[in-house]
C-alpha positions in Angstrom: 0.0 0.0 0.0 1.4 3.3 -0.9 1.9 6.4 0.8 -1.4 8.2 -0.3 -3.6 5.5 0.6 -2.3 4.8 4.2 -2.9 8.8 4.4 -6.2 8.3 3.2 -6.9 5.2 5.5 -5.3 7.5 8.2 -7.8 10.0 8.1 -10.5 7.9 7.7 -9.2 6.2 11.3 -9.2 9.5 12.4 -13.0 10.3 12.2 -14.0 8.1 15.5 -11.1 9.7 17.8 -12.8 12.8 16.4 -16.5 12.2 17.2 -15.7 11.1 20.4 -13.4 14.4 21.2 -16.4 16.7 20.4 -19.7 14.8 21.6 -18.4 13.7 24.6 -18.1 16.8 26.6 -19.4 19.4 23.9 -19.5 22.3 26.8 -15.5 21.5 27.1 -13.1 23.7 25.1 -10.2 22.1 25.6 -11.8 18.2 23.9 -13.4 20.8 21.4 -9.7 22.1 20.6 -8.5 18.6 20.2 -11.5 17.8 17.9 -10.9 20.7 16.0 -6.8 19.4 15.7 -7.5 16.3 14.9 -9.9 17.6 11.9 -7.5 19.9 10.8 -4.5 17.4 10.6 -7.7 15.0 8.9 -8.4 17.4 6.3 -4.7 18.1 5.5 -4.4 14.5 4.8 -7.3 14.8 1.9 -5.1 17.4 0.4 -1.9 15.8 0.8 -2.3 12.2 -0.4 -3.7 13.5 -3.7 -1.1 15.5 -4.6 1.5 12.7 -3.6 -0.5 10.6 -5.6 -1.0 12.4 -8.5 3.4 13.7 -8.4 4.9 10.6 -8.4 2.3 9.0 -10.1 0.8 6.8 -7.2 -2.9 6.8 -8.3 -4.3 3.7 -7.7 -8.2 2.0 -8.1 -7.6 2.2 -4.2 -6.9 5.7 -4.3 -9.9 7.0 -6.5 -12.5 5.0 -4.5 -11.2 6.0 -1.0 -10.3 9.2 -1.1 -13.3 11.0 -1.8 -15.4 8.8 0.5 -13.0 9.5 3.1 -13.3 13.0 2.5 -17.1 12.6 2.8 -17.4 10.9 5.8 -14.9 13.3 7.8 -17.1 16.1 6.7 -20.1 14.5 7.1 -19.7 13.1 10.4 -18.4 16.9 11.9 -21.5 17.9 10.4 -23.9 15.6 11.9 -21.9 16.2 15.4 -22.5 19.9 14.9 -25.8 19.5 14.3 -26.0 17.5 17.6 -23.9 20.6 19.5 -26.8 22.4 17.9 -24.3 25.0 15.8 -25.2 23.4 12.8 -29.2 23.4 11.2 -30.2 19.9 10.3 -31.7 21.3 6.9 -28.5 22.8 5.6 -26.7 19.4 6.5 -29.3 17.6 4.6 -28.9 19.9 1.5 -25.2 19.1 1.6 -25.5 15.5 2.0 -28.0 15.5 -0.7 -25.9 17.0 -3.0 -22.9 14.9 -2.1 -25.8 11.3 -3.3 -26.2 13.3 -6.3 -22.8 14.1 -7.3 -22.1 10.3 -6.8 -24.9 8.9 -8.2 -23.6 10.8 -11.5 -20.5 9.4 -11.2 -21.6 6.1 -10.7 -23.6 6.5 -13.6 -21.1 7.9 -15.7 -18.7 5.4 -14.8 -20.9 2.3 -16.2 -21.2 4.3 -19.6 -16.7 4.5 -19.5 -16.5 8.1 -18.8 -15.0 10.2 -16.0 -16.2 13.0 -14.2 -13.6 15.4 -12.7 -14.1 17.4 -10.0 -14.4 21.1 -10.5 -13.4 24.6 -8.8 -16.8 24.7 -7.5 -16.6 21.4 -6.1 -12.7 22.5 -5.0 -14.0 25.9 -3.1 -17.1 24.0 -1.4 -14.9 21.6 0.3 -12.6 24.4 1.3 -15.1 26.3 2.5 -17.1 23.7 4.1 -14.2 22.7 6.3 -13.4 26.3 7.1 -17.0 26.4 8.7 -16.6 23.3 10.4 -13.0 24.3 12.2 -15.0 27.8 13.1 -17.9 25.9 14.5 -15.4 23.6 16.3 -14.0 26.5 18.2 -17.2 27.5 19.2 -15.6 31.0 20.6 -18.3 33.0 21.9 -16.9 36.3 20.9 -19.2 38.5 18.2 -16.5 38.5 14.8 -16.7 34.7 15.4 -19.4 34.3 15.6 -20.6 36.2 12.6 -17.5 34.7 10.9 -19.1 31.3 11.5 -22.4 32.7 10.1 -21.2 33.8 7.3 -19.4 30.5 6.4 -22.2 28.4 6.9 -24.4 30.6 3.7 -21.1 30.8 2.1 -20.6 26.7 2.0 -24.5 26.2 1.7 -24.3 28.6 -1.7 -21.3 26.8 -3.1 -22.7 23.8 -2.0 -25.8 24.2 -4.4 -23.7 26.7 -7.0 -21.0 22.7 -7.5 -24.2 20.9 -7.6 -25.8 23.2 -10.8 -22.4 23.0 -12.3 -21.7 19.5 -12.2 -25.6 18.8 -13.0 -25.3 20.7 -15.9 -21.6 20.3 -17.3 -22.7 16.3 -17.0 -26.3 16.2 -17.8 -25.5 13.7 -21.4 -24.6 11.4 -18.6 -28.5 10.5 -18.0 -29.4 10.3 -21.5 -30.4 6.7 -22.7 -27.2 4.8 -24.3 -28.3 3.2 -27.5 
């Protein structure tokens, strides 16, 4: 197993240390600083193993499967937890989560008909932007700029969210048409 899929399986390992770290005591800052650490060093992971992988030309089967699940259930899990901390609205989680079925049911389809869907900027600034939200939430510092800041990244994420959604939908939409 290479380097970017033990980082990958890594992170993936990560996401119960995680949970445990910011449900178990959510009134405590210092298990919601260590949640928030061990997300961070998670989510660097998702951007390290691709470029190793993709640099020395590690990409493996392996690879293309795990990753992006991995990356989806770190960020789907801190969502859920937030939600649970009440930071988080269940109805923006579901919207996200929705979109991340629809994305891959897409991809699954495409796959069966031999083609490839990459991932776009969109897609590229959501993720970045949904795990800035999530390390802001994390902190959970009660001081006014934060909180606003954590406002503000929550619409932000939600409007990319839907904005990589319409863009994918419609940059791939001869993926649903009936092959002959």
């Amino acid at each position: 197993m290479n380097l970017p899929n033990k980082l990958t399986i890594f992170r993936v390992m990560l996401i119960p240390f995680f949970v445990v770290f910011l449900l178990l005591d959510p009134d405590n800052q210092t298990f919601r600083y260590i949640a928030d650490a061990i997300f961070i060093v998670a989510s660097l992971t998702d951007m390290l193993d691709g470029k190793i992988a993709r640099k020395y030309n590690l990409v493996t089967n392996f690879g293309k499967f795990m990753d992006p699940l991995a990356d989806k259930l770190l960020v789907c899990s801190a969502m859920i937890c937030l939600i649970a901390t009440g930071q988080l609205a269940a109805w923006i989680v579901i919207i996200i989560i929705a979109r991340e079925f629809i994305i891959s049911g897409f991809r699954l389809v495409a796959s069966n008909n031999g083609s490839v869907s990459a991932a776009s900027y969109w897609g590229k600034f959501k993720t970045v932007f949904q795990m800035l939200m999530i390390i802001v939430l994390i902190l959970n510092i009660n001081h006014p700029v934060m909180v606003i800041l954590g406002q503000i990244l929550i619409y932000i994420a939600l409007a990319l969210t839907v904005i990589s959604l319409l863009d994918y939908v419609i940059k791939n939409r001869d993926v649903l048409k009936e092959q002959k």
